[in-house]
C-alpha positions in Angstrom: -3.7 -36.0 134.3 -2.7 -38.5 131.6 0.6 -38.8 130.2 0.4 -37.1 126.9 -1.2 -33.8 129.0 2.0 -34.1 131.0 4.4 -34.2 128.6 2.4 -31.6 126.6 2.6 -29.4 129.9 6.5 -29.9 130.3 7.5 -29.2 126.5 5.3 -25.6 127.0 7.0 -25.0 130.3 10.3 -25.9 128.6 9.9 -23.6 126.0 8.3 -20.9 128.1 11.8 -21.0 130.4 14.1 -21.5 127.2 12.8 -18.2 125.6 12.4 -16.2 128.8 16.3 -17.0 129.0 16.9 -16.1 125.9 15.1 -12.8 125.7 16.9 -11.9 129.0 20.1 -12.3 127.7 19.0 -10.2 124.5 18.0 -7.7 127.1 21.2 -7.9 128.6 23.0 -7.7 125.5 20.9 -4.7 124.0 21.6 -2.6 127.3 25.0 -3.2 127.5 25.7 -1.8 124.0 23.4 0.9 124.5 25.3 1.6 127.9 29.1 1.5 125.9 27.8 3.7 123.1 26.8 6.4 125.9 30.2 5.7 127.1 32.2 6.1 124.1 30.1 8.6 122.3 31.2 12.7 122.7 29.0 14.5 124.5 27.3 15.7 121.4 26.2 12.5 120.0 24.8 11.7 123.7 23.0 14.8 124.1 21.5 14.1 120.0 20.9 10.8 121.4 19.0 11.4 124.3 17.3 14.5 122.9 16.3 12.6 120.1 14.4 9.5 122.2 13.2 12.6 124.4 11.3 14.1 121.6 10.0 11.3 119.6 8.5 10.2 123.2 6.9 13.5 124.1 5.8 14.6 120.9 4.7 10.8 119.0 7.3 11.6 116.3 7.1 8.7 113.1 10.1 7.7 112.1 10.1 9.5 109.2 10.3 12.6 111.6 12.6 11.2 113.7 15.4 10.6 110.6 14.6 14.3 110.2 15.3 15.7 112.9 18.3 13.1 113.7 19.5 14.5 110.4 19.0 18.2 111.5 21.0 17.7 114.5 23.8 16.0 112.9 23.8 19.3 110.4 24.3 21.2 113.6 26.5 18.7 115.7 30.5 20.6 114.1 29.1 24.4 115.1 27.8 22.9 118.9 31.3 21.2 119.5 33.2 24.1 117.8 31.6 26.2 120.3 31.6 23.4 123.2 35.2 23.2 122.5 35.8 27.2 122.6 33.6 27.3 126.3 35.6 24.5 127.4 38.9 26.5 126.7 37.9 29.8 128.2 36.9 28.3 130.8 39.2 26.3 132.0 42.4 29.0 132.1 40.4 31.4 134.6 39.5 28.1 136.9 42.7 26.9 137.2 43.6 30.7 138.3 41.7 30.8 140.9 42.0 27.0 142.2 45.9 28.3 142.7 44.8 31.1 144.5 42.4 28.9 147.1 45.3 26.5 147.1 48.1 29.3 148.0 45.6 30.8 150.9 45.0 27.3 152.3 48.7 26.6 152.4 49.5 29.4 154.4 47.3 28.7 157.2 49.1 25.2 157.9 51.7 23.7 159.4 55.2 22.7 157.7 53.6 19.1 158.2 50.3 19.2 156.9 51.8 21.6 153.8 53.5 18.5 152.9 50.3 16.8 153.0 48.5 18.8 151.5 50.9 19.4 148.7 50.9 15.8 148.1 47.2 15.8 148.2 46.9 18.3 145.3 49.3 16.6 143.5 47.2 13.3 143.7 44.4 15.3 142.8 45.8 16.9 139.9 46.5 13.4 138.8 43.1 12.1 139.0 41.5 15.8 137.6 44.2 16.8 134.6 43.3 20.5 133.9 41.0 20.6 131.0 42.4 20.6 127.0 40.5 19.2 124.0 38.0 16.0 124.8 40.0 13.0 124.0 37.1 11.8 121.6 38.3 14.5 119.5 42.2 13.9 119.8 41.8 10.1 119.1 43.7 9.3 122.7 41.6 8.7 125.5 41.6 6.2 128.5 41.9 2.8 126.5 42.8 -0.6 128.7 46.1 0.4 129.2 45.7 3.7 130.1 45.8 6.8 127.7 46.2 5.5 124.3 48.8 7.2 121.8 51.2 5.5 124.2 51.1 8.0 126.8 51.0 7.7 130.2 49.3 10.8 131.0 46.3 12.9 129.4 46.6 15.4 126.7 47.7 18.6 127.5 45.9 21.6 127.3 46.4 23.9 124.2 48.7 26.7 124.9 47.2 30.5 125.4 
C-alpha cells in the first residue's frame, strides 16, 4: 500500500468517525427533547402525540393527513381535558374517603408504638402523594428546580366541594 492510498484510507476513516460522532450526538440531542416535551406536555398533548405517530404508522398516513388529523385533535383537545379535569375531581373526593377509612381500621389494630409509626408513615406519604386538585400544567405551578413554582413549598390544593 502506497502512501497516497494510505492517507486516502485515513481521511475516509476520519470522516467516517467524525460524522458517526456527530450524528450520535444529534441522536442524542433529538431524544432528549423528544423525552422533555413528553415530560412537560399535559397528558392531552401526550396522548395526541402518541396517537398521532400511532396512526400515521399503522395506517401510512401523508402528511397532509397527518396535519389533519393533528388539527382534529387539537379541535377536540379543551372538551377531553374539560372532561379529564371533571373525572379527576369526582374521583378523587370518594378515594380519599375511603383511604381514611382503610387508614382508621389499620390504626386500630396496632400498638400505641407502631400508631406513631404508622401515623408518621402516612404523613410522609401524604407528602410524597398530595391528594389530587387541578394538573399543575393547567395552574401554571408545577415542580420547577426549586420545587413548586408560584413560590410555594407545597402542591396546589384541591378545589373545594
Amino acid at each position: 500500500m502506497n502512501r497516497v492510498t494510505l492517507r486516502a484510507a485515513l481521511v475516509l476513516g476520519s470522516v467516517f468517525v467524525c460524522g458517526a460522532l456527530v450524528g450520535g450526538a444529534g441522536v442524542k440531542v433529538w431524544t432528549e427533547r423528544q423525552v422533555i416535551d413528553d415530560l412537560t406536555a399535559g397528558p392531552g398533548r401526550r396522548f395526541a402525540h402518541h396517537f398521532l405517530q400511532d396512526l400515521a404508522d399503522e395506517l401510512s398516513l401523508t402528511a397532509a393527513q397527518q396535519d389533519q388529523v393533528f388539527r382534529i385533535l387539537q379541535a377536540h383537545r379543551p372538551q377531553m381535558d374539560r372532561i379529564r379535569q371533571r373525572l379527576s375531581q369526582s374521583c378523587a373526593l370518594p378515594m380519599r374517603e375511603q383511604k381514611k377509612k382503610i387508614d382508621a381500621d389499620i390504626r386500630a389494630l396496632l400498638t400505641p408504638d407502631q400508631r406513631k409509626r404508622f401515623d408518621e408513615l402516612i404523613a410522609k406519604q401524604d407528602e410524597r402523594f398530595p391528594p389530587m386538585g387541578p394538573p399543575p400544567w393547567r395552574t401554571g405551578r408545577g415542580m420547577g428546580r426549586h420545587g413548586w413554582r408560584g413560590g410555594q413549598g407545597s402542591p396546589p390544593s384541591p378545589p373545594g366541594p
